[in-house]
N, C-alpha and C positions, 0 to 999 in steps of 0.2 A: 531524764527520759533518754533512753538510748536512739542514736543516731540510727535510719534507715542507712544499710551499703548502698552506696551512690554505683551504679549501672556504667558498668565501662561500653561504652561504643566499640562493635566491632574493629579491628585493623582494616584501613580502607581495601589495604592487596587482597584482602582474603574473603572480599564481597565476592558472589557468585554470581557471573549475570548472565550464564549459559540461557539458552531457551529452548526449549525441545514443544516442534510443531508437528507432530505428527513424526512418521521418518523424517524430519530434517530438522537437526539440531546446529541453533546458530553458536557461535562463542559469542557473542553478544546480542543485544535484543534492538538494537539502530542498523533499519536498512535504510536507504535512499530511494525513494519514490519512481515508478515510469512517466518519462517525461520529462522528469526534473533535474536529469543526470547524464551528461556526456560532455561531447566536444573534448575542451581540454579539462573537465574538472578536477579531472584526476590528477593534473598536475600540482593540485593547491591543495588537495586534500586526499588523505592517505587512507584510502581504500581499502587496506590489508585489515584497518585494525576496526574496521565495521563489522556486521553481524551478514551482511548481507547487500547486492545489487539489484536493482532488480530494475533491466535491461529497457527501454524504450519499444513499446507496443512493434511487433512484426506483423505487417502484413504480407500474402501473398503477393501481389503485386504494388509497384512502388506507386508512391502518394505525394502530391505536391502539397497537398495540406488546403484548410482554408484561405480566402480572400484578407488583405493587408487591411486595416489593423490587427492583429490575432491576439493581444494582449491586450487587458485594460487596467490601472489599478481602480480598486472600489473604496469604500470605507471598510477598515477590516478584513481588506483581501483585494486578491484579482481575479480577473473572469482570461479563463482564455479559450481561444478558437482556434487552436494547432491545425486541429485533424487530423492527427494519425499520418505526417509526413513520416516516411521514411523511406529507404532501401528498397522495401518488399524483401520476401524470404531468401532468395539467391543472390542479390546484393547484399543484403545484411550476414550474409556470410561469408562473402568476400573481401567486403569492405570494415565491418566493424566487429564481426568478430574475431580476428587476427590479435584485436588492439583490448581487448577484454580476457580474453581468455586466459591471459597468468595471473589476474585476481585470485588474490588468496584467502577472500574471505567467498563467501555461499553468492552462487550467481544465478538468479532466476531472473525467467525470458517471458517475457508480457507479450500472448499474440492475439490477435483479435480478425475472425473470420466473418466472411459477406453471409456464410450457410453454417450449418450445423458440421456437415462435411467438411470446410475448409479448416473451419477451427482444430480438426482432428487430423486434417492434411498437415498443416502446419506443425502439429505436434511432432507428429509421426519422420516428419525432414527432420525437426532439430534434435529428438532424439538421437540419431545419428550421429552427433556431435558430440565425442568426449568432455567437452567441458561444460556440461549445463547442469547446476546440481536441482533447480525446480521449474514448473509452469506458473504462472501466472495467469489467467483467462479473461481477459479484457471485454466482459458482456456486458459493459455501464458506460462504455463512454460518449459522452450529448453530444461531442461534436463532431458526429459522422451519422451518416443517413441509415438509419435503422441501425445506430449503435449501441442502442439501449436495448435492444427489441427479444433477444435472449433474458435479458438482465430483472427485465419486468415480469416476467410468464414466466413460474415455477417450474410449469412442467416444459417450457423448451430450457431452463437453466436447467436441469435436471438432462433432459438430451444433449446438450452439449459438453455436462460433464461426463458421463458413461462413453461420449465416444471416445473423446479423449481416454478417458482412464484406460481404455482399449489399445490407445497408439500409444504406451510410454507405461511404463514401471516407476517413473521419477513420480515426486509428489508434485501433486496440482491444487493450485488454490483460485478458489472463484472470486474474482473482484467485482465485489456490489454497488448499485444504486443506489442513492440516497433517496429517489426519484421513485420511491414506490408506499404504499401503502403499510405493507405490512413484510419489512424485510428479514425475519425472521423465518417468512413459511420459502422466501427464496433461498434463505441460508439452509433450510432444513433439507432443499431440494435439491442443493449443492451440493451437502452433504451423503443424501439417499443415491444421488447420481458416482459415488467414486471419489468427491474431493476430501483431499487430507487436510484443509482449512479452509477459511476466507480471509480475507482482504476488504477492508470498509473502514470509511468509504469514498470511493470516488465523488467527481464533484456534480454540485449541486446545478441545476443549469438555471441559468439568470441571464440580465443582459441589461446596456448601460443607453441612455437614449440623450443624445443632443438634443436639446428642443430649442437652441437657435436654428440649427440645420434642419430640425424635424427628420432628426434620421437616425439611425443605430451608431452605437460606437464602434461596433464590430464589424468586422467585414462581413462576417457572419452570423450578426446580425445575435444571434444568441450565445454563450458559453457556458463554459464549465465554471461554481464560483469556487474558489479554495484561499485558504491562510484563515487566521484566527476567527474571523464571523461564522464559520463552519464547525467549530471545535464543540461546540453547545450538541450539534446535531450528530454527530459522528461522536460523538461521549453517551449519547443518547441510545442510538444502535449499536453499540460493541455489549453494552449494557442488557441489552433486551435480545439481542442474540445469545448471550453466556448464559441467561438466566433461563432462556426457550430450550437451548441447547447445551445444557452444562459438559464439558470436558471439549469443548470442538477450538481446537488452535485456531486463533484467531488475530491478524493483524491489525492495529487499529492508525488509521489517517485521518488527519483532516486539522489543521491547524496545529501542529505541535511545533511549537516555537525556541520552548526551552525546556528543562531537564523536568521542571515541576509539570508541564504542559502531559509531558509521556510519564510520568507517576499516576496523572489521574486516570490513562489510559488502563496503564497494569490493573490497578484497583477495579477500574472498569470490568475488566474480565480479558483486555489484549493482553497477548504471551507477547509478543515484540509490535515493533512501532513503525510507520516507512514518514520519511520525511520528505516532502514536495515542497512547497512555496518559501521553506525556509530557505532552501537552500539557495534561492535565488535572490533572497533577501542577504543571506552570507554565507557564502561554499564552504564555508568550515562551522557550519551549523551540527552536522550528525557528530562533530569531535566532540564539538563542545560539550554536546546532549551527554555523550559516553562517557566524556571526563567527567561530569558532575553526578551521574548515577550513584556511583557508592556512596558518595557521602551523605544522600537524600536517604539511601537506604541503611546507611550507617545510623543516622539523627534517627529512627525509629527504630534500633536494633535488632533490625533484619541484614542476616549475612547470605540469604539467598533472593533472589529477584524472586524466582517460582513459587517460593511461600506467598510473598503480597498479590500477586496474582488474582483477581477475581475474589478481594476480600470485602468488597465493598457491605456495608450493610443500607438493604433501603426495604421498606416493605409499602408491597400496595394499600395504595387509598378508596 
């Protein structure tokens, strides 16, 4: 009986893991999460050879952030209570973008506005700025007062992206809630408003309770949860968004830990992946992820990332 030809595996160099989101096409499909990326990190981890940044949330005016504890670990994750410190919009141009701006891989800027107008103020400064290749639109995030409050209403995510789309030519993507019902008619609304993808998803808001003290863990009393007890949830909406909205570039977060973690994403229906919690778990987490890609996609005989893409098969019950 004649032998089957045994299947040669790809050559790893000649994996393709380009990703094209709309106008912005990464050379790799690993960015590094808002929030989860600065200080010095870039000293320990080489920035150039990711797909993508994507910048710590701007707001117009500077933020001290929530109340001390802001971080919790949980089972499976952490909860945190930042808040959206930072710079504000004229500081974060003075001060941190001097120190970002020769990244040489794709840089999008996370902003997060009080109004529909601000979110579009904001755009409309940073555009000014030759080195920003995307928006990010931070309408999901729990720990700030009324931080969600776009992210849940279709039709005000829908307003906030149209105004934007208005201040900037660059691609803009709406970063989603987990924290909603039915987050596919928000992505649709995303989409109807001007966005060239999403982003999903942000975290889940939770919170940890001393019941010696009978009092919260958090300063804030509530957070955002993120790392791998989220990955269930966020594999769940990249899923049902690709399938609601077939073709729409899409980022997928929330727990991706390791190389097999962001396969199940691609399958999912994500074109690239942003990494959070790992990175604080270990700063050279997004290398790692990038270095072991081909060979994941080599063991299946795919030499391009964008074939496996949204191949998942699942039919309703």
């Amino acid at each position: 009986m004649p032998r089957s030809p045994k299947i040669r595996p790809p050559r790893l160099e000649t994996i393709d893991l380009s990703a094209q989101l709309g106008p912005l096409r990464l050379a790799n499909p690993v960015l590094v999460a808002s929030g989860t990326f600065g200080a010095l990190m870039d000293a320990v981890l080489d920035v150039d050879r990711l797909g993508g940044v994507v910048e710590k949330t701007v707001t117009m005016l500077p933020r001290k952030g929530n109340p001390h504890p802001r971080v919790w670990e949980t089972a499976g994750g952490m909860l945190n209570s930042i808040g959206l410190d930072n710079h504000g919009l004229e500081g974060w141009i003075q001060k941190r973008y001097p120190r970002i701006r020769g990244y040489r891989c794709k840089l999008l800027i996370s902003v997060s506005g009080r109004t529909t107008e601000e979110f579009a103020a904001l755009v409309r400064r940073l555009d000014e700025l030759p080195r920003v290749d995307a928006f990010e639109l931070n309408i999901s995030g729990p720990n700030v007062s009324r931080g969600m409050d776009f992210g849940v209403d279709p039709s005000k995510t829908e307003e906030v992206v149209r105004l934007c789309r208005a201040a900037t030519q660059r691609p803009i993507f709406a970063k989603l809630t987990p924290n909603v019902a039915d987050v596919a008619a928000v992505a649709r609304a995303a989409m109807n408003g001007g966005a060239d993808g999403v982003s999903l998803i942000n975290t889940v808001r939770g919170m940890a309770v001393d019941w010696r003290r009978r009092a919260p863990c958090l300063g804030g009393v509530t957070g955002g949860l993120s790392g791998p007890a989220v990955k269930p949830i966020a594999l769940r909406m990249v899923w049902e968004v690709a399938r609601a909205l077939p073709g729409t570039p899409i980022m997928g977060i929330g727990g991706i830990m390791n190389a097999d973690d962001a396969m199940e994403f691609f399958v999912a229906g994500a074109r690239a992946v942003q990494l959070g919690t790992a990175n604080l778990v270990d700063a050279g987490s997004a290398i790692h992820i990038l270095n072991a890609l081909p060979e994941k996609l080599a063991s299946i005989g795919a030499t391009r990332l964008r074939d496996y893409v949204g191949t998942m098969e699942a039919s309703d019950r």
